[in-house]
C-alpha positions in Angstrom: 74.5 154.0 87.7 72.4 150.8 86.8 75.2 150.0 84.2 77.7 150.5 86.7 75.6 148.4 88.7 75.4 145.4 86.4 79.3 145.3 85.3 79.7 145.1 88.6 77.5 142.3 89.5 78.4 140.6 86.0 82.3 140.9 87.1 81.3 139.4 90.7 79.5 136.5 88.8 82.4 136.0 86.9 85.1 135.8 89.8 83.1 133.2 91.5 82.7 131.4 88.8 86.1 131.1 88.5 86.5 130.8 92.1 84.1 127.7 91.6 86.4 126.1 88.3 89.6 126.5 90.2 88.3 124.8 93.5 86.8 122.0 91.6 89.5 121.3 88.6 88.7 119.5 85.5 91.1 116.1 86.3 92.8 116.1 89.7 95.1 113.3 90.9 95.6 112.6 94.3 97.5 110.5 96.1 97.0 109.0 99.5 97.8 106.3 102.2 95.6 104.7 104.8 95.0 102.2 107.5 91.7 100.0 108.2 90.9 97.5 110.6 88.9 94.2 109.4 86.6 91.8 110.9 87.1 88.7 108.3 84.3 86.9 107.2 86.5 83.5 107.8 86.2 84.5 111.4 86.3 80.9 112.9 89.7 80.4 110.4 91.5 83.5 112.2 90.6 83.1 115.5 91.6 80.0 115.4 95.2 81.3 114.1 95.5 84.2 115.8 93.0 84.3 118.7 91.1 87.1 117.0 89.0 87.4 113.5 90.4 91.0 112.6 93.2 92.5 111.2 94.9 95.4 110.3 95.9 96.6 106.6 98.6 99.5 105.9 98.7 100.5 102.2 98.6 103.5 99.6 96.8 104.5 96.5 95.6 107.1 94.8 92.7 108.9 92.9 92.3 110.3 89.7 89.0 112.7 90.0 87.0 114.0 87.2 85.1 117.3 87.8 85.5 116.9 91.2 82.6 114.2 91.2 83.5 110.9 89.6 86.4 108.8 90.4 88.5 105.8 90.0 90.8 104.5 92.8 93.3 102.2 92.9 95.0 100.9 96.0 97.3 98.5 97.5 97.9 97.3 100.8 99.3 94.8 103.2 97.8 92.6 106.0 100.6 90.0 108.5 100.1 88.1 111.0 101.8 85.7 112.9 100.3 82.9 114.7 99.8 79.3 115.3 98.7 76.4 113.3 95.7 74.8 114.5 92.8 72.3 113.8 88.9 72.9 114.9 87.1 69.7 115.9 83.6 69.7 116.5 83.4 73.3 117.4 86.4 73.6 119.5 89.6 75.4 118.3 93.1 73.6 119.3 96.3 75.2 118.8 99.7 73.1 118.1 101.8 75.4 119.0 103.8 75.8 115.7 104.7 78.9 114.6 102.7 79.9 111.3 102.8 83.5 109.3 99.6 84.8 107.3 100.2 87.4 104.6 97.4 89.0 102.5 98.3 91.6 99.7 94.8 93.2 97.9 95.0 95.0 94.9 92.0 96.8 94.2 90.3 99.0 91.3 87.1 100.6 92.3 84.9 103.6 90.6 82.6 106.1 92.3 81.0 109.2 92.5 81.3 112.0 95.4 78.2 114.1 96.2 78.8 117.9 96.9 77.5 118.2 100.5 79.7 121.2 101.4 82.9 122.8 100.0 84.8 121.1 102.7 82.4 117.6 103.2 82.3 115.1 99.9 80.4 111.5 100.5 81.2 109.2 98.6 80.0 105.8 97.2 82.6 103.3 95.0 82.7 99.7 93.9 84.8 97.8 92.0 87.3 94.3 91.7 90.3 93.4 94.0 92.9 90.9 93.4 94.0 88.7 96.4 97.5 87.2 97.2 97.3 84.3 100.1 100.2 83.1 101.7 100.4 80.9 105.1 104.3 80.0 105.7 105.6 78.0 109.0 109.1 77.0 109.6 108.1 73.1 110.3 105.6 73.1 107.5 104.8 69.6 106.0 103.9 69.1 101.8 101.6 70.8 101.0 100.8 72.6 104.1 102.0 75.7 102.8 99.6 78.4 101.1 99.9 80.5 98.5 97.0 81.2 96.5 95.5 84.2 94.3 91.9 85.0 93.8 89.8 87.7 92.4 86.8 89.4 94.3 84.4 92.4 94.8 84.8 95.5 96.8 82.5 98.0 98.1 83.1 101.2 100.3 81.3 104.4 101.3 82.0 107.5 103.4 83.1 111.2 102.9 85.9 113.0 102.9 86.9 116.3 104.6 89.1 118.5 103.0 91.7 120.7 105.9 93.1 122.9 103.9 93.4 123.4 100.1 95.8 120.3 99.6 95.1 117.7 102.4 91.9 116.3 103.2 91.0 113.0 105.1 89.2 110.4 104.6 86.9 107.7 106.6 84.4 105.1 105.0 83.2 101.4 105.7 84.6 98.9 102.7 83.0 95.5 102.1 85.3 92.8 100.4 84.2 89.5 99.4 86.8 87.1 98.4 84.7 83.6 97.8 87.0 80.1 97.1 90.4 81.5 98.3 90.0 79.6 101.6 88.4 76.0 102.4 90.2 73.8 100.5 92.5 72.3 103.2 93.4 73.2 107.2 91.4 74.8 109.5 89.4 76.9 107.1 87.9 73.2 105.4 87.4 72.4 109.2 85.3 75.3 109.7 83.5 75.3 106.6 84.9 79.0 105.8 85.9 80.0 102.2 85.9 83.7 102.2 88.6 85.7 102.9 86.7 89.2 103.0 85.0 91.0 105.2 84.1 94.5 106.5 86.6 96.8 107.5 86.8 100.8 108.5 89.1 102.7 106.9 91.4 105.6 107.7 92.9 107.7 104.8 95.3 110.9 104.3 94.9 112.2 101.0 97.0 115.1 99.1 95.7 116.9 96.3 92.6 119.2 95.1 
């Protein structure tokens, strides 16, 4: 009876172990998209532009996870806006009423590691670089008005995700981006003193895969 007893515990053991590899695979890839909302650091620049120092990003990425803990990311995304151009003289913003476009495009490379809360809950801490493209168009620009600039910087994010089912999980964290010397060297942005082009932003994502 005992050794009855002990295959049998020895067998459960073994299923759950198993249980356990096959929930948390060796390499898993996993791709995803998102959406995030930032509040720029250049926050005198925008609202100057565009009435309002946020902005929304739409982009995609994915994961590669090892052991279900460490990570690296990469992901690309898209922020446009259309505005005005505009000058800021001792404090006050003045719009000309010329039409100008913003685009930013980040690239960005981060690495992390997610803490086992729960089988379903995973926070998560990453940093890494980002890669910047600037562009402000208008349809009456003068020389040299124009911008379109790229720049390296830092990125930092944190959250957790929830897994809903075996294959789909979502994700929600708080990403820090700082992006020094893309901005101030002309236009409202040397007006305002302002040469970052990060900021903090919250973050939506949709991911697929174990």
């Amino acid at each position: 009876m005992r050794i009855r007893l002990a295959m049998v515990t020895a067998l459960v053991a073994l299923a759950a172990s198993a249980a356990s590899a096959q929930d948390e695979p060796s390499l898993s890839i996993r791709p995803f998209v998102f959406g995030s909302v930032q509040a720029f650091s250049a926050a005198d620049s925008f609202d100057a532009l565009f009435d309002r120092s946020y902005g929304s990003f739409f982009g995609g990425g994915a994961q590669v996870v090892f052991h279900g803990q460490y990570f690296a990311e990469l992901t690309a995304s898209r922020f446009k806006e259309t505005g005005q151009r505009a000058f800021i003289s001792n404090g006050q913003k003045f719009q000309l009423g010329i039409p100008l476009t913003a685009t930013l495009t980040p690239f960005e490379i981060t690495g992390g590691y997610r803490f086992k809360l729960s089988p379903k809950l995973r926070p998560y801490v990453a940093a890494g670089v980002g890669f910047y493209h600037y562009q402000e168009t208008s349809s009456f620009s003068a020389a040299g008005e124009d911008v379109d600039v790229n720049h390296a910087g830092f990125v930092a994010n944190g959250g957790a995700d929830f897994r809903l089912t075996s294959w789909i999980s979502i994700g929600a964290d708080v990403q820090y981006t700082h992006v020094p010397g893309i901005l101030g060297s002309g236009g409202v942005s040397q007006q305002a003193g302002e040469s970052d082009l990060g900021g903090v932003a919250g973050r939506l994502k949709l991911i697929v895969g174990r």
